[in-house]
C-alpha positions as CSV (number, residue, x, y, z in Angstrom):
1,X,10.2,-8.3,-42.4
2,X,11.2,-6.6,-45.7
3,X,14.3,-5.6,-45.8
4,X,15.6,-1.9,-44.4
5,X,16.1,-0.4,-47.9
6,X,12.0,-1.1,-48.3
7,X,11.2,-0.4,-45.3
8,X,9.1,3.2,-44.7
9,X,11.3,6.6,-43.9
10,X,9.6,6.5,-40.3
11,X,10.2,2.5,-39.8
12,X,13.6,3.1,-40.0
13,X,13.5,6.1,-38.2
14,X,12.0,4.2,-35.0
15,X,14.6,1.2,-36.0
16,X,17.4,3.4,-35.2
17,X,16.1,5.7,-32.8
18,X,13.9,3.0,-30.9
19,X,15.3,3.6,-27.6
20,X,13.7,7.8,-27.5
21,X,10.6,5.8,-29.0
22,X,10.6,3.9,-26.0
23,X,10.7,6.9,-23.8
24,X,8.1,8.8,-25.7
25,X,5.6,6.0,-25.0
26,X,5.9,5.5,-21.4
27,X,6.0,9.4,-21.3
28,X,2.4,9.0,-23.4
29,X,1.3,6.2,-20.6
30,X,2.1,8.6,-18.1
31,X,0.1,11.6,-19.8
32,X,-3.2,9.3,-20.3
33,X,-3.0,7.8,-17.2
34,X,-3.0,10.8,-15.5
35,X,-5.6,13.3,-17.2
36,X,-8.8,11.6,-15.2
37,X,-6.7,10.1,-12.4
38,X,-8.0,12.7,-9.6
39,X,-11.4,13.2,-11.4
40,X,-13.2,10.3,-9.4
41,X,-13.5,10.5,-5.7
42,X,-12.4,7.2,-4.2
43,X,-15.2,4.8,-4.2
44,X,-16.2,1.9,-2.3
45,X,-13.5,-0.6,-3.3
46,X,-10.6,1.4,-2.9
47,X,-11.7,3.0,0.5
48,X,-11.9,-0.5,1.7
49,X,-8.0,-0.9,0.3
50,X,-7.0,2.2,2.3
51,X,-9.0,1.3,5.7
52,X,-7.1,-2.1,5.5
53,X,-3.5,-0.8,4.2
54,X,-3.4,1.9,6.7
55,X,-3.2,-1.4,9.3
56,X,0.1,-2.3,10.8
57,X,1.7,-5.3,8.5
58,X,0.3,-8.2,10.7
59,X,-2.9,-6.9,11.1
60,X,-3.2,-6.7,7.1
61,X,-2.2,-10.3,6.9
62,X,-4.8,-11.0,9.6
63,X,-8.1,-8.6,8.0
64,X,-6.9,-10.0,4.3
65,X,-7.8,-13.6,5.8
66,X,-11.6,-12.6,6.3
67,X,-11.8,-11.0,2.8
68,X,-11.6,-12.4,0.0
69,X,-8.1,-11.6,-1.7
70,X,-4.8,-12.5,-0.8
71,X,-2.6,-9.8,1.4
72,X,0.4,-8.8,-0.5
73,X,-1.1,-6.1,-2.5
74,X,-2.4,-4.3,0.6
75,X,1.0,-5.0,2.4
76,X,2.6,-2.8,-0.5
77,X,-0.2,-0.2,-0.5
78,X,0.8,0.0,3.3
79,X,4.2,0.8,2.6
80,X,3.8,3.0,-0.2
81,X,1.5,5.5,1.8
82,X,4.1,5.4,4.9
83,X,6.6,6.7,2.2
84,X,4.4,9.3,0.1
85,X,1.2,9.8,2.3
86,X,-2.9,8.9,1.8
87,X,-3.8,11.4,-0.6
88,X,-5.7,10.8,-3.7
89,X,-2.7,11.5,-6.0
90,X,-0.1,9.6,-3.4
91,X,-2.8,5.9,-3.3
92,X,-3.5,5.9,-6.9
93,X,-0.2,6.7,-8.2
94,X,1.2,3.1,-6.9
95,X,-1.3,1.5,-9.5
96,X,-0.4,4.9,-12.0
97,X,3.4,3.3,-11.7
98,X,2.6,-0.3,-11.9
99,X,0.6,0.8,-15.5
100,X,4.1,2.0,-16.7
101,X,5.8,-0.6,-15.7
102,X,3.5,-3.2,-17.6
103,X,4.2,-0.8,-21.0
104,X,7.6,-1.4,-20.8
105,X,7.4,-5.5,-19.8
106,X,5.4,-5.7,-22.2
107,X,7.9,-3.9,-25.1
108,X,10.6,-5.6,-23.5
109,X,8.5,-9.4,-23.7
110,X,7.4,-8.7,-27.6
111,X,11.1,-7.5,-28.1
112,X,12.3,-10.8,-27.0
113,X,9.6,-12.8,-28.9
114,X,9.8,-11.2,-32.4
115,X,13.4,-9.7,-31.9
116,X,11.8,-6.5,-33.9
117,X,12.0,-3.0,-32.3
118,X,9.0,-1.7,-34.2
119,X,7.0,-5.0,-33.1
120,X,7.9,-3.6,-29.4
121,X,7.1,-0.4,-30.2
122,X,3.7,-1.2,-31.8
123,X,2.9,-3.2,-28.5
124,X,4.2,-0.9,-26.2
125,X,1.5,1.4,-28.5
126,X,-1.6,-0.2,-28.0
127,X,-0.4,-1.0,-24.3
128,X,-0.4,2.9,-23.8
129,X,-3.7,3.7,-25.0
130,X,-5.5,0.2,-24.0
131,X,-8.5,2.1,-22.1
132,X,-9.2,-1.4,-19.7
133,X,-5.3,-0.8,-19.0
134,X,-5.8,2.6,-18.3
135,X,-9.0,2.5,-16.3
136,X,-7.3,-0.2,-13.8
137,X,-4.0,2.2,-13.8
138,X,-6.2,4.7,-11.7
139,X,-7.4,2.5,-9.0
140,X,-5.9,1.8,-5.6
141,X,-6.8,-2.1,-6.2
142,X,-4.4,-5.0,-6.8
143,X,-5.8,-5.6,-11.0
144,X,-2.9,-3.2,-12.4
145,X,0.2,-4.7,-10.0
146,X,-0.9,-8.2,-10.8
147,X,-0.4,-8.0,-14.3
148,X,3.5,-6.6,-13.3
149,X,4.0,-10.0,-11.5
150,X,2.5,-12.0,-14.1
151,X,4.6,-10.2,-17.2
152,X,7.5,-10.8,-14.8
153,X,6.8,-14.5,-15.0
154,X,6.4,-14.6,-18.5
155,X,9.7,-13.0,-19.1
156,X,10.9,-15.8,-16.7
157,X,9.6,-18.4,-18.7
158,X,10.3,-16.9,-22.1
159,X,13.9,-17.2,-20.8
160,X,14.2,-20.7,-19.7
161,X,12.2,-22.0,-22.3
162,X,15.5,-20.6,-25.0
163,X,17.7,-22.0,-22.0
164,X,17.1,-24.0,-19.9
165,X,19.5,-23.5,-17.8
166,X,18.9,-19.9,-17.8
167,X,18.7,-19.3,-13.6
168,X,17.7,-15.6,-13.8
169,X,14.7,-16.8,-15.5
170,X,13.8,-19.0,-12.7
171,X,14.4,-17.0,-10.2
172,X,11.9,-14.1,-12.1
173,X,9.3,-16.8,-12.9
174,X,9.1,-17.6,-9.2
175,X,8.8,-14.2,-8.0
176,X,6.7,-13.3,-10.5
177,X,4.4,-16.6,-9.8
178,X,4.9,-16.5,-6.0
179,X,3.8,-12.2,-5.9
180,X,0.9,-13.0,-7.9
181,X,-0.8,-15.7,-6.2
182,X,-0.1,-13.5,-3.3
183,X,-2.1,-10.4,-5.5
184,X,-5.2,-12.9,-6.7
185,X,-6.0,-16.2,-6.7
186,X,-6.4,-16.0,-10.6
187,X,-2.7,-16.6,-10.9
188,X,-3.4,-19.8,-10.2
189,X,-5.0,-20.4,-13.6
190,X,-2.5,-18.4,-15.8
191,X,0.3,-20.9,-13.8
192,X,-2.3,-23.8,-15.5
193,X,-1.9,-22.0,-18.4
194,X,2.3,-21.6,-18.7
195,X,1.8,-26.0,-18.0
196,X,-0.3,-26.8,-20.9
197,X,2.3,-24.3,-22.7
198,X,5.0,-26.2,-21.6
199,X,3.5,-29.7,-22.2
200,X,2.8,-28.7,-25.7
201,X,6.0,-27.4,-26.7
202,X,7.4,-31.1,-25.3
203,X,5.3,-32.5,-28.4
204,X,6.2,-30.7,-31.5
205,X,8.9,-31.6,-34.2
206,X,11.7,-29.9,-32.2
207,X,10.4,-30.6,-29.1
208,X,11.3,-28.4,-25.9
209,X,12.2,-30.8,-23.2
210,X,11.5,-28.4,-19.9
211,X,8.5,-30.4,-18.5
212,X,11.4,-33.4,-18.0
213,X,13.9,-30.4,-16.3
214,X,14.3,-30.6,-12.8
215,X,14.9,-26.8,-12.9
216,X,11.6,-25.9,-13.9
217,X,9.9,-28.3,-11.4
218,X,11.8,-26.8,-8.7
219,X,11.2,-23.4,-9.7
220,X,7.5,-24.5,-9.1
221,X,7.6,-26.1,-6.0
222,X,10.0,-22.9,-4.7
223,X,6.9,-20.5,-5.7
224,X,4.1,-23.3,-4.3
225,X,6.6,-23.3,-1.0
226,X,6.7,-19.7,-0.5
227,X,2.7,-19.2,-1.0
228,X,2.7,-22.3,1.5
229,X,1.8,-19.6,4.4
230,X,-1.2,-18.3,3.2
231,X,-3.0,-21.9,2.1
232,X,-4.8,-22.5,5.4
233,X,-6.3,-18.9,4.6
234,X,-6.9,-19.4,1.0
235,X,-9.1,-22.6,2.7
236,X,-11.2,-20.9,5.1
237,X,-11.9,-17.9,2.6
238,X,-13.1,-21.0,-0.1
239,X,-15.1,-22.3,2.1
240,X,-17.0,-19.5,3.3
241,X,-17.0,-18.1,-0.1
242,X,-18.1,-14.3,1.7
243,X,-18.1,-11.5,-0.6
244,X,-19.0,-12.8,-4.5
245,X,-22.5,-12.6,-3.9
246,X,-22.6,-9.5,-6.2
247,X,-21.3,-11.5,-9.0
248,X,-23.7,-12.6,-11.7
249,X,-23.4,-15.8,-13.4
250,X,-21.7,-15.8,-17.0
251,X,-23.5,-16.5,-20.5
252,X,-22.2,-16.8,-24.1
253,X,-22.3,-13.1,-24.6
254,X,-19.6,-13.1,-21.7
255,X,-16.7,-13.4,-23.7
256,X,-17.8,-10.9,-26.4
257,X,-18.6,-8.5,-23.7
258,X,-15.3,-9.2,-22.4
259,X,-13.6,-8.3,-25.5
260,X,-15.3,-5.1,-26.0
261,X,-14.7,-3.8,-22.3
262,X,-10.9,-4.1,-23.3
263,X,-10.9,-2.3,-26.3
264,X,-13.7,-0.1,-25.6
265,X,-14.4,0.3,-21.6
266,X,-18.0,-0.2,-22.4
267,X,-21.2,-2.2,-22.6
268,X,-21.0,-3.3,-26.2
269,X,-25.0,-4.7,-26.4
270,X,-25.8,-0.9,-27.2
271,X,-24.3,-1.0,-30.6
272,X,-25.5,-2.5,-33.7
273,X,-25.5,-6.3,-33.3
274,X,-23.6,-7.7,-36.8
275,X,-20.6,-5.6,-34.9
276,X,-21.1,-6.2,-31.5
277,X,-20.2,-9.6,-32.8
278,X,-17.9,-9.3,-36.0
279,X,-14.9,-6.7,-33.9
280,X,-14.6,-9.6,-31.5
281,X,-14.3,-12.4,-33.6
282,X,-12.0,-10.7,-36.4
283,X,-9.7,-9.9,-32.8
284,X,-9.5,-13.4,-32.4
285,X,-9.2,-14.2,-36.1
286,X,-5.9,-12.0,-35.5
287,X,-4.8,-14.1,-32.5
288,X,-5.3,-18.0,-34.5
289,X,-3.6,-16.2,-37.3
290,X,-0.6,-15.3,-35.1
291,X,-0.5,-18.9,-33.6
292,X,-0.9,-20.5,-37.5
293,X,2.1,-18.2,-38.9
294,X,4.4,-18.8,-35.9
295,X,7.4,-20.4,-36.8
296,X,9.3,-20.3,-34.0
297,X,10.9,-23.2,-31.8
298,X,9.5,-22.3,-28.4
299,X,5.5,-21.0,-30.3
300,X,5.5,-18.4,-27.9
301,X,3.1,-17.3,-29.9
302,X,0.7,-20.2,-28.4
303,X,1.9,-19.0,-24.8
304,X,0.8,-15.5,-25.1
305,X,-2.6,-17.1,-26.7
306,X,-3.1,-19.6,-23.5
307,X,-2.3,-16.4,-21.2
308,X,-4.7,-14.6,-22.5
309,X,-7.7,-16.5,-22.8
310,X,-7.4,-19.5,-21.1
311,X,-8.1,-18.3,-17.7
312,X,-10.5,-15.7,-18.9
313,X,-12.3,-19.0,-20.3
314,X,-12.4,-21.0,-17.4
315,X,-13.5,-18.2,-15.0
316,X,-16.4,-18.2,-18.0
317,X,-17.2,-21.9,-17.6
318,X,-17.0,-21.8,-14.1
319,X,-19.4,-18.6,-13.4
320,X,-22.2,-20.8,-15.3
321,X,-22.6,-22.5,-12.1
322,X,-20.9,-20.2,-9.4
323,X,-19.9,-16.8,-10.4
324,X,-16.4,-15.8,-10.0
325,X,-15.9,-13.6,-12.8
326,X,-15.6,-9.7,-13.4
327,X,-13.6,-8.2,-16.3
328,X,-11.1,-6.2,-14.0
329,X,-9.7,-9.5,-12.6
330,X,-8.5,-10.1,-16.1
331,X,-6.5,-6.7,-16.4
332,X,-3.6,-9.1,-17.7
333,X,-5.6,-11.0,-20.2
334,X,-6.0,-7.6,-21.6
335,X,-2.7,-7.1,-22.0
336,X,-1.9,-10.7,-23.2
337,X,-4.0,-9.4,-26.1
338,X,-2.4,-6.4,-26.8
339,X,0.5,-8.0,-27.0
340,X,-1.1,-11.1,-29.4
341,X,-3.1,-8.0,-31.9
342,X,0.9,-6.2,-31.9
343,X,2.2,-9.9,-33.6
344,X,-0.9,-10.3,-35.7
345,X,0.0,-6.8,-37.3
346,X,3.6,-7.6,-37.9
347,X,2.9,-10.8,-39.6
348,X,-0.2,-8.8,-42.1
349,X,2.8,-6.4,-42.3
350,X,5.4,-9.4,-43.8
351,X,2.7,-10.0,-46.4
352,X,0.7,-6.6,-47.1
353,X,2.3,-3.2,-45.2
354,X,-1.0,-1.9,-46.3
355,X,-3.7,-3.6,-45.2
356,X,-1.5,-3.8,-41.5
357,X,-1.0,-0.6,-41.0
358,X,-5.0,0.0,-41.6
359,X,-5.7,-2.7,-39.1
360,X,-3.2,-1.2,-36.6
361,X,-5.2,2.4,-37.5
362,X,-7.8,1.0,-36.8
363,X,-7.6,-0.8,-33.4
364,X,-5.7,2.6,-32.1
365,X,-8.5,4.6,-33.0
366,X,-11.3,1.8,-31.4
367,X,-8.9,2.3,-28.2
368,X,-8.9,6.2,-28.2
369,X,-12.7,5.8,-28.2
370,X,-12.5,3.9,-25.5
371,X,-9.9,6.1,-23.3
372,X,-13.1,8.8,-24.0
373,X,-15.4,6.5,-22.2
374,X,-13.0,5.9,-19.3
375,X,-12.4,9.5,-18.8
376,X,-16.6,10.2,-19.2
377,X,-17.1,7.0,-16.5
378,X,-15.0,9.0,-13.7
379,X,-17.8,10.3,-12.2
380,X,-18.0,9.5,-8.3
381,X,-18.0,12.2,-6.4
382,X,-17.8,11.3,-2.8
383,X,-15.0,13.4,-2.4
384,X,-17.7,16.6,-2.5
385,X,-20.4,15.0,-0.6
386,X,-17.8,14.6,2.5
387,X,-16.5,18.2,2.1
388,X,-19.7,19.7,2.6
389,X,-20.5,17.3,5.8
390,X,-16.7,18.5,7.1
391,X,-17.5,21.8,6.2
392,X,-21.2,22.0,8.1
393,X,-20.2,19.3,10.7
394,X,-21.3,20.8,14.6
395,X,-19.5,19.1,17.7
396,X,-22.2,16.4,18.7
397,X,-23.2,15.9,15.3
398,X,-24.0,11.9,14.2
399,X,-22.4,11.0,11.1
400,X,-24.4,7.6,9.6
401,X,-23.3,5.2,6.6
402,X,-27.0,4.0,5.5
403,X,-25.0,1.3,3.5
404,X,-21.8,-0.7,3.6
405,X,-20.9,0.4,0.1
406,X,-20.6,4.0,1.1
407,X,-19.1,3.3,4.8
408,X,-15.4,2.9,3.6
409,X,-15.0,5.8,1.1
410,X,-16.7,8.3,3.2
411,X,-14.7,7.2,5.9
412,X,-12.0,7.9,3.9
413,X,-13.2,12.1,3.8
414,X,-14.1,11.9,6.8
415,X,-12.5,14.8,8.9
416,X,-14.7,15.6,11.2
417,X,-13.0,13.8,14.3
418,X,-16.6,11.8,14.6
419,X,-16.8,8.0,15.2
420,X,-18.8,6.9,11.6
421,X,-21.2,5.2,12.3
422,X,-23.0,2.0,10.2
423,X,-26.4,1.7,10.3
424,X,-27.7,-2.2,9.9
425,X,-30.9,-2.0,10.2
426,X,-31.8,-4.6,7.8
427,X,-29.3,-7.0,9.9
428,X,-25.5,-7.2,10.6
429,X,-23.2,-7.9,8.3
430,X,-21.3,-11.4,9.8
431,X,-17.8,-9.8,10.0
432,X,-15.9,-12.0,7.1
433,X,-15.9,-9.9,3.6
434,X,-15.7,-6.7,3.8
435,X,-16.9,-6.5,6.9
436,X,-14.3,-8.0,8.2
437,X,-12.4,-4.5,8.7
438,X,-15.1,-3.1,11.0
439,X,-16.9,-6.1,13.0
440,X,-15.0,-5.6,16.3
441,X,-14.8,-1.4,16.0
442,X,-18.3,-0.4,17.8
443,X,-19.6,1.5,14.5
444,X,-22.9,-0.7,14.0
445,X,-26.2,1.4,14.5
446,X,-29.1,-1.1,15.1
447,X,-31.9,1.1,15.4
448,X,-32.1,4.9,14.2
449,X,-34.1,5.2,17.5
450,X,-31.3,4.6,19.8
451,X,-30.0,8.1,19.2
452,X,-31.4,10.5,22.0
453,X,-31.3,13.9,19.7
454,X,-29.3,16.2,17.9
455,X,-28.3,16.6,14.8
456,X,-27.7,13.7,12.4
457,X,-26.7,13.0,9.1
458,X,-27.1,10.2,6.9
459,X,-24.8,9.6,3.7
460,X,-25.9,7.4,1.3
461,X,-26.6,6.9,-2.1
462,X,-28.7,9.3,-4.4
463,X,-32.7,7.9,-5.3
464,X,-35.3,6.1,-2.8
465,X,-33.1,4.5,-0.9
466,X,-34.8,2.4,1.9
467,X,-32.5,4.0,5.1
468,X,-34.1,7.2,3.7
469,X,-37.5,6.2,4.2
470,X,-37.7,4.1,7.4
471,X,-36.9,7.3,9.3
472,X,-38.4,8.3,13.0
473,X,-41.3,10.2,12.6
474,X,-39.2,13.0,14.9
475,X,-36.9,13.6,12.3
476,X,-36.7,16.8,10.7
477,X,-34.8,17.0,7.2
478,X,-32.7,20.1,7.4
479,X,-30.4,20.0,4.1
480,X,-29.8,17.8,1.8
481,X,-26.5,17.6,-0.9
482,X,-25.8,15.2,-3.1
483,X,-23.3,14.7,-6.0
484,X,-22.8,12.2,-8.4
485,X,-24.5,9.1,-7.0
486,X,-23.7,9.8,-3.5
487,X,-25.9,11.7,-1.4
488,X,-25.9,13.0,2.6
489,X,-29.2,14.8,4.5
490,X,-28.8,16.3,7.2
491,X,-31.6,16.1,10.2
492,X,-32.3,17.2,13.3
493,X,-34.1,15.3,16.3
494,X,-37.1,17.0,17.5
């Protein structure tokens, strides 16, 4: 970087003062994290998260094995609400926290790569306002915690690749490893990734010798060891493969699209097409130009590059035969490029201050477009569907879930004291999924016709929906309210 007498007033300014910089931004994280984080009712996703959290520590271990994810995310969630309650603000704030936290990794890991404060800084920047990082920092699922473990590893191997005999590196890059693969089963590619990092920095001109060091092998069997326990689980849920049916396979838009949802938070085939495909690319122009102008000993410019995409690419390649991929299990990839886009500006900057500081302008003002949409998206409203049930509710009334996607949110407002019921009348779901949390809890409802009278009321979604339609012919619709895409009528029997 030029040096400090031509560098700009405000440069300096953060140079010497970088540590209230620091503050400011997680203090900023905080403040757009937080503005929409009650908007949104809890949807279907993260009532499931709370139905299974609110289990007893075994019993999480146990329902995780007939989902689809690993446990340790819901074991934390579990603990968390013990300590500060099940309310909205109380469930989402664990992932509100765990958005910080990845802020300030993140500042800390391009500290320690580019060994410039204003490089942090300008990181820890577009980590703030990333609107994908954002979205996933309001949402009781595992996406946001994951990419704490997985920076944690990266600081870990960052470490021992400048020493490698650095032991508190080791010990972070197992936990870090060993806590993800616990979170998702992604880890497992980004742990591909850090070994094709580590086998290439073997082969340069001053080669890196930790693929020969026994450290770094034992550091990986240590994590492999401690995720040992859950393997014959991770089997069975492979094999039964329950719960990605919803997944679509992948094209050669994916990727694009990809990119776009991280900068943006939206669908990107709306806008004029020479962009749609010329942001993207000229973001990863600005990642092979970070990788070209790295002339570091440990390229950990090529590390951040492999963490970033190469998972995201594989997940790609893979979904064109069986789909496995969804933008939000890639919150860390979108970090990965914040990260990669805050290096790509500092070396522009070494060359022309100008023309980096209107790229830098540029990708903030893309992101604060896309914290709009975010903040425009939080639009369930569950949460006001339920209160008028609770409100209206008569002792003896029927409460009904016409679906499985609204059964574990509206359970979640439920406060009637009423068993909720699940109606599957187009067929039980087989109990592994998510499922899994309710197939031995006598809520199924075979046939609407097996209830004798009363008053009953069905909450679904909003539209034609086909539990709507394939009513008794004795009942009466009494009231209906609906909000958002979520809907309940209320009948009585005749």
């Amino acid at each position: 970087m030029a040096s400090t007498k031509q560098k700009s007033k405000l440069l300096s300014f953060l140079d010497k003062n970088w540590a209230v910089a620091l503050i400011l931004l997680l203090i900023s994280s905080l403040l757009v994290r937080s503005i929409s984080l009650l908007k949104s009712s809890i949807w279907h996703d993260e009532g499931f998260s709370l139905m299974l959290a609110s289990r007893s520590p075994l019993d999480i271990w146990l329902g995780s094995a007939r989902d689809v994810h690993p446990p340790l995310y819901y074991e934390i969630l579990h603990f968390w609400t013990e300590i500060f309650g099940n309310s909205v603000l109380s469930v989402r704030s664990l992932s509100l926290v765990a958005g910080i936290v990845v802020v300030w990794l993140g500042y800390q890991i391009a500290f320690m790569i580019s060994k410039k404060r204003n490089v942090a800084l300008l990181a820890g920047l577009l980590l703030s306002l990333n609107p994908f990082l954002i979205r996933y920092s309001q949402e009781v699922r595992m996406y946001g915690i994951l990419g704490v473990f997985l920076l944690i590893a990266i600081i870990g191997l960052i470490k021992v690749s400048k020493d490698s005999k650095d032991w508190f590196g080791y010990v972070l890059y197992v936990i870090g490893v060993s806590a993800g693969l616990y979170t998702h089963y992604f880890t497992a590619m980004v742990v591909i990734a850090f070994w094709i990092y580590i086998v290439s920095i073997y082969f340069i001109k001053n080669k890196i010798m930790l693929i020969t060091n026994w450290r770094w092998w034992l550091a990986n069997i240590l994590a492999l060891l401690i995720f040992l326990p859950w393997v014959p689980s991770m089997i069975a849920q492979f094999t039964r493969a329950q719960g990605l049916g919803w997944l679509s396979k992948t094209s050669i838009r994916t990727l694009n699209d990809t990119v776009w949802q991280f900068i943006t938070f939206t669908d990107a085939r709306q806008i004029l097409i020479l962009i749609y495909w010329l942001v993207p690319i000229l973001i990863l122009g600005l990642v092979a130009y970070v990788c070209i102008k790295d002339r570091s000993k440990e390229k950990f410019s090529r590390l951040l590059a492999l963490f970033t995409f190469l998972p995201l690419i594989m997940a790609i390649l893979i979904s064109f035969i069986r789909p496995v991929f969804h933008e939000r299990y890639f919150v860390f990839s979108a970090i990965g490029l914040c990260l990669m886009m805050a290096l790509a500006i500092y070396y522009i900057f070494l060359n022309n201050k100008y023309f980096a500081i209107s790229i830098a302008l540029i990708i903030v003002l893309i992101q604060l477009v896309g914290i709009r949409n975010v903040y425009a998206q939080s639009n369930h409203q569950m949460s006001r569907v339920m209160e008028f049930i609770n409100q209206n509710y008569q002792t003896g009334d029927k409460i009904i879930s016409g679906e499985l996607y609204v059964y574990f949110d509206g359970s979640y407002y439920n406060k009637t004291g009423s068993n909720f019921l699940l109606y599957t009348g187009n067929g039980r779901p087989n109990g592994y999924g998510e499922s899994g949390l309710i197939y031995d809890k006598n809520v199924y409802l075979d046939n609407l016709r097996n209830i004798p009278g009363g008053r009953v009321w069905i909450l679904g979604k909003t539209g034609d929906q086909s539990y709507y339609k394939n009513l008794p012919s004795n009942w009466k619709l009494i009231e209906t309210t609906s909000a958002g895409y979520s809907e309940a009528r209320l009948y009585q029997i005749q």
